[in-house]
C-alpha positions in Angstrom: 9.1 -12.4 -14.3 6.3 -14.5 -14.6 2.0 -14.5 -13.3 0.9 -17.2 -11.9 -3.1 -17.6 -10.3 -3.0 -20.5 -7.7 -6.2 -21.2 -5.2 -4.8 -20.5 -1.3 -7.0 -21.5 1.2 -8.5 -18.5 1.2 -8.6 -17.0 -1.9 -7.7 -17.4 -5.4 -4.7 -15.2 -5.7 -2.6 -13.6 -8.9 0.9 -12.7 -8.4 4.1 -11.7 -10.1 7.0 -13.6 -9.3 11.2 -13.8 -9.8 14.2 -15.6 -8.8 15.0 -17.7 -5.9 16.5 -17.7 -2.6 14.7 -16.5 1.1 10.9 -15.0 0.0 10.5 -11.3 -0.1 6.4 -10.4 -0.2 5.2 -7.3 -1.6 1.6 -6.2 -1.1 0.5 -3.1 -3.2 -2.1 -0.3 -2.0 -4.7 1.1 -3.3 -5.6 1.8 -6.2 -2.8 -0.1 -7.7 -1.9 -4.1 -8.5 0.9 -6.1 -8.2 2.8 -4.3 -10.8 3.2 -1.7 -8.7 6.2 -3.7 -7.6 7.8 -4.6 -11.2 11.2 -3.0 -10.6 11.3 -4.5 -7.2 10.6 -8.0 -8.1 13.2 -7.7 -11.3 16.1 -6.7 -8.7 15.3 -8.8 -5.7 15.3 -12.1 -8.1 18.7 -10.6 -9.6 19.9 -10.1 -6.0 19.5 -13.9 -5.1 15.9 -13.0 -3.6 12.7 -14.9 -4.6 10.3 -11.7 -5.1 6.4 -12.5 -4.7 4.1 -9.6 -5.4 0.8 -10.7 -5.4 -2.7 -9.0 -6.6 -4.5 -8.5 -2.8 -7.9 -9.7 -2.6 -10.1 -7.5 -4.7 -8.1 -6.3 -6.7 -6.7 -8.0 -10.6 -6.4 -11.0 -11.1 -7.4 -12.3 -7.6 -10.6 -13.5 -6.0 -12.9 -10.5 -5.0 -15.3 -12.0 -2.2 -18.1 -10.2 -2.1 -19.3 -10.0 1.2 -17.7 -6.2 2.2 -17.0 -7.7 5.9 -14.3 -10.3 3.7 -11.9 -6.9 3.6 -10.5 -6.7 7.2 -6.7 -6.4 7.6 -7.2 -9.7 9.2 -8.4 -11.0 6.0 -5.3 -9.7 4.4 -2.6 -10.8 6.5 -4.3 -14.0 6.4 -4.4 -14.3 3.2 -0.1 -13.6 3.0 0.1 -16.5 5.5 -2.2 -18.8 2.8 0.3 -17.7 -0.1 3.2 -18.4 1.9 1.8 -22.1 2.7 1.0 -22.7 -0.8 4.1 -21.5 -1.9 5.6 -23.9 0.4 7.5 -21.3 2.3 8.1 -21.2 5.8 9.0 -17.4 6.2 9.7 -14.4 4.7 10.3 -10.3 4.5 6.7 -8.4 4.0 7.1 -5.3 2.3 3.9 -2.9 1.8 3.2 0.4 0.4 0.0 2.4 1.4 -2.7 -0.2 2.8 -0.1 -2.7 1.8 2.3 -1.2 4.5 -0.4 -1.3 6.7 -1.0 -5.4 6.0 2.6 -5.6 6.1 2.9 -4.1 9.6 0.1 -6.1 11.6 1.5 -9.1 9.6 4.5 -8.8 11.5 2.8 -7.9 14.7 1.0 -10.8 14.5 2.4 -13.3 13.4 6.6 -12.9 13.9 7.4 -16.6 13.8 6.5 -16.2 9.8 7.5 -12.9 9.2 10.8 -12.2 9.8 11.2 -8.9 8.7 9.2 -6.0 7.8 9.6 -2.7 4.9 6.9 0.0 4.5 6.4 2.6 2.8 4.3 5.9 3.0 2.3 4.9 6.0 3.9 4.7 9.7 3.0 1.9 12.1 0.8 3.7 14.3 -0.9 2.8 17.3 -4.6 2.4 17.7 -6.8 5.7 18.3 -9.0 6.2 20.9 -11.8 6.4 18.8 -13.3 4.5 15.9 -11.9 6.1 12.5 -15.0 6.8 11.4 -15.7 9.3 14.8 -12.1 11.0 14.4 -11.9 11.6 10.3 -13.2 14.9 9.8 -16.6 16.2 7.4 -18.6 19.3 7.4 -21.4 20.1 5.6 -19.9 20.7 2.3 -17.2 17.7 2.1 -16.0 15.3 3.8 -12.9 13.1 4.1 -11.4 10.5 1.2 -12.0 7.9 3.9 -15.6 8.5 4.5 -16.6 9.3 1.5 -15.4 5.9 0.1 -17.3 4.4 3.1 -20.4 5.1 1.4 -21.2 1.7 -0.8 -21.7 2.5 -4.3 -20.6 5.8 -4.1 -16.7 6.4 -5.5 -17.5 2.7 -7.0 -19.4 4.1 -9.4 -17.7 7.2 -10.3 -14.1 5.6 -10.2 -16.1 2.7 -12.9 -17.2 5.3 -15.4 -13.6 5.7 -16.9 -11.0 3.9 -14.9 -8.0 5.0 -17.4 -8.7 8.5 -16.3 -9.5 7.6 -12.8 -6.4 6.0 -12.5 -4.9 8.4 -14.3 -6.3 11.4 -12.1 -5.0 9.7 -8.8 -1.9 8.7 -9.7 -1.0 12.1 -11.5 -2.5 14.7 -8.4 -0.4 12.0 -5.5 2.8 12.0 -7.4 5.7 14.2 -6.4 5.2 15.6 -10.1 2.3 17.5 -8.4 4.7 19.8 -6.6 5.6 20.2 -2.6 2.6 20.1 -0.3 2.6 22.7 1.9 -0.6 23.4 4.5 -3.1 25.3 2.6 -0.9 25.6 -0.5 -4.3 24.5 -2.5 -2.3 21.5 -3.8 -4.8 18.8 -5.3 -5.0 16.1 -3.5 -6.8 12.4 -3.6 -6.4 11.8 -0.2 -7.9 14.7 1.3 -11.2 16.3 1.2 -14.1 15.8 -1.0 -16.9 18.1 -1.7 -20.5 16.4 -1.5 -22.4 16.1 -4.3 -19.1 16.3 -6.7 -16.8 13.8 -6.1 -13.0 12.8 -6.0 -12.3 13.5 -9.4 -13.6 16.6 -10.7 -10.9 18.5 -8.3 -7.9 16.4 -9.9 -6.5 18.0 -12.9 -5.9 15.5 -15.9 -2.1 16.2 -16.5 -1.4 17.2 -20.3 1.3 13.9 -20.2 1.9 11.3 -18.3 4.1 10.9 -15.0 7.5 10.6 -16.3 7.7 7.4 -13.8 4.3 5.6 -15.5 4.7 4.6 -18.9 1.4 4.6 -21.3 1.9 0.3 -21.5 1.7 0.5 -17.8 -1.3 2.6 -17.0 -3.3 0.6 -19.9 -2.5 -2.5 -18.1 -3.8 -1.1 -14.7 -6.6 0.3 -16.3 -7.8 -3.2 -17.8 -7.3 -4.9 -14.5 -9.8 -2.1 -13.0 -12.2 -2.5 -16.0 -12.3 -6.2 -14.9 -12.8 -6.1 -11.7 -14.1 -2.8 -10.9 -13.3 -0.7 -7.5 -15.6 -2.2 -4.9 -12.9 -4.8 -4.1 -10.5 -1.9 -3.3 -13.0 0.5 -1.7 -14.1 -2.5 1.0 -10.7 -1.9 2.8 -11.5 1.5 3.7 -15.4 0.3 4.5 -13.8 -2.0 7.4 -11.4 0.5 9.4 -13.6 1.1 12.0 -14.2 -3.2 12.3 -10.3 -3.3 11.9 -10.3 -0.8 15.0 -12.5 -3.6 16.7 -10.5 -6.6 15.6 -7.0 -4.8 16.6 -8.2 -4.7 20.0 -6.3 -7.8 20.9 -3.2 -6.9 20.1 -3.2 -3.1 21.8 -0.1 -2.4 23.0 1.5 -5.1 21.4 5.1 -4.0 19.5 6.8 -5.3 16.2 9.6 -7.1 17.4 10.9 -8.0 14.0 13.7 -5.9 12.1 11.8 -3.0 10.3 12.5 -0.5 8.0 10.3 2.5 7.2 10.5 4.5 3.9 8.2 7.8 3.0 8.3 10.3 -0.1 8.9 13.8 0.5 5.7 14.9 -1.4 3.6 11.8 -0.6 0.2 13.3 0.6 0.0 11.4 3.9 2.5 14.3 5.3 -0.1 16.3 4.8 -2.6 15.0 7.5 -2.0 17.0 10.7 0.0 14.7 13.1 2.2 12.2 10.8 5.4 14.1 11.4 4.6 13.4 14.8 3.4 9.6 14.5 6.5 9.0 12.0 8.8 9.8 14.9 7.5 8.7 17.5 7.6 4.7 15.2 10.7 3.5 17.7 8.2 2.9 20.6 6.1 0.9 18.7 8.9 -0.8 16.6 11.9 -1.0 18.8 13.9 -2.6 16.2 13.6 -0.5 13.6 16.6 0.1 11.5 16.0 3.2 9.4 13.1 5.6 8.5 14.0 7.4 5.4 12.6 10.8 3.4 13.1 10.1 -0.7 13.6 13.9 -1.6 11.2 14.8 -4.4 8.9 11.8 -4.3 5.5 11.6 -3.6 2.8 8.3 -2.5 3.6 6.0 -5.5 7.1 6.0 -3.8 8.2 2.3 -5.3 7.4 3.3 -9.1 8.5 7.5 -8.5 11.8 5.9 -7.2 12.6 2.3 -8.4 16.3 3.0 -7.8 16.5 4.4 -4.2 13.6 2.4 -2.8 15.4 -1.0 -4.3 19.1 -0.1 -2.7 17.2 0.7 0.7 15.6 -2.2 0.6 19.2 -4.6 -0.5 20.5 -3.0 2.0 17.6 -3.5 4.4 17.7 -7.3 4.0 21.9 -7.4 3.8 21.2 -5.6 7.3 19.1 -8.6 8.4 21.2 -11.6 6.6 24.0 -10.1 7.1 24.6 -9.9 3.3 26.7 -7.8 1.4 25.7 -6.2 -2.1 28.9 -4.9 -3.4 27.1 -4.1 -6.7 25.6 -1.0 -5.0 
């Protein structure tokens, strides 16, 4: 594997790369980089794939714009398209994993004739809601939810900045299936849920006595410098555009992915947790008619790629031997 930084015409963008052969993309969520995809990238390139997981915008080693109005999913997918071109490649698979499945998905409703394929994980490809997101999240007078209270600027930017290590640490550890089942009102901590006013995200997260079997200490060092570097701003400003994105995604209501699609979710990951998913997860074939599997990891929980390197890369080989018609008879 190698980094490479090369100036797209939008941004200046980091990325990991491997091998050669058709171009599989892999855009990380939050609050994660690149890396997130390690054991992916190593595999695909062994597989005959070349594997691109780049740093999105904000976030490591790539250009953090600092307008907050710069972080709309249209950015984004643009921003995959700009890679591709300066990559000189004409098409490839997106795969994404939290807001990265979310990029990944409107890449391929958008723009099919360049995205051939699409992989998610952990969050569904949902339609839009009648409401702005900021009108429908919910909030009381003692908390309020992850979303909104990362809306506010300055906010979790400054109390993510005051120790990323155990930010990042926190986060990882409380979203993991590590954490134990979720079940409604089972007082499981959770990231992604609600946050008290006054206190914060991380004074509810326990910091685990070890670390995640699944995130070695080399690992979380290296994430931890990237956020040192480039702080969380860049990362928060996706979640301080979902109502704009709500706005922008007008155009294509009612539009379907067309494209070949797999869908991939942990059994612990947190967004299961959110009343309705079940729901929206099945109900994915009318808004992806060709989508060929939607998958439960047993055990796993949000950080599904890294919790399970193994089942996530042989759903995904045979994902793209589905679409190539390709055998892997190493499996």
């Amino acid at each position: 594997m190698r980094e490479t930084l090369i100036d797209t015409r939008t941004i200046a963008m980091h990325f990991l790369e491997a091998g050669e052969g058709p171009l599989v993309l892999l855009c990380h969520g939050f609050p994660e980089t690149g890396r997130a995809w390690r054991h992916q990238v190593a595999a695909l390139a062994s597989a005959g794939y070349r594997a691109v997981a780049p740093d999105m915008r904000g976030y490591g080693g790539s250009h953090a714009p600092e307008g907050t109005d710069q972080y709309t999913v249209v950015h984004a997918v643009g921003d995959m398209v700009a890679l591709m071109d300066a990559l000189g490649e004409d098409r490839a698979v997106i795969v994404g994993h939290d807001w990265g499945a979310t990029v990944a998905w409107q890449a391929a409703l958008m723009r099919p004739d360049r995205f051939r394929a699409v992989a998610a994980l952990g969050v569904p490809m949902m339609g839009l809601p009648p409401l702005p997101p900021s009108r429908i999240f919910p909030r009381s007078g003692e908390a309020l939810f992850y979303t909104l209270y990362f809306n506010e600027p300055g906010l979790a930017d400054a109390e993510f900045a005051r120790d990323p290590r155990l930010t990042l640490l926190k986060i990882l550890n409380a979203a993991s299936g590590e954490a134990g089942p979720r079940l409604p009102g089972d007082g499981t901590p959770n990231p992604f849920g609600m946050v008290r006013r006054g206190v914060g995200l991380l004074a509810d997260l326990p910091a685990p006595p070890a670390l995640p079997a699944w995130l070695p200490e080399a690992e979380l060092d290296r994430m931890a410098a990237a956020f040192a570097a480039s702080g969380f701003t860049g990362a928060l400003n996706y979640y301080r555009n979902l109502d704009r994105n709500f706005e922008l995604q007008q155009a294509m209501a009612g539009a379907r992915v067309g494209v070949p699609a797999l869908f991939l979710i942990g059994e612990r990951d947190t967004g299961l947790s959110i009343p309705g998913m079940a729901e929206i997860i099945a109900a994915m074939p009318e808004l992806v008619p060709d989508l060929r599997g939607s998958h439960v990891i047993p055990d796993a929980g949000h950080w599904l790629q890294q919790e399970r390197p193994e089942d996530v890369t042989e759903a995904l080989l045979a994902f793209l031997g589905d679409v190539e018609g390709r055998l892997f008879s190493f499996l």
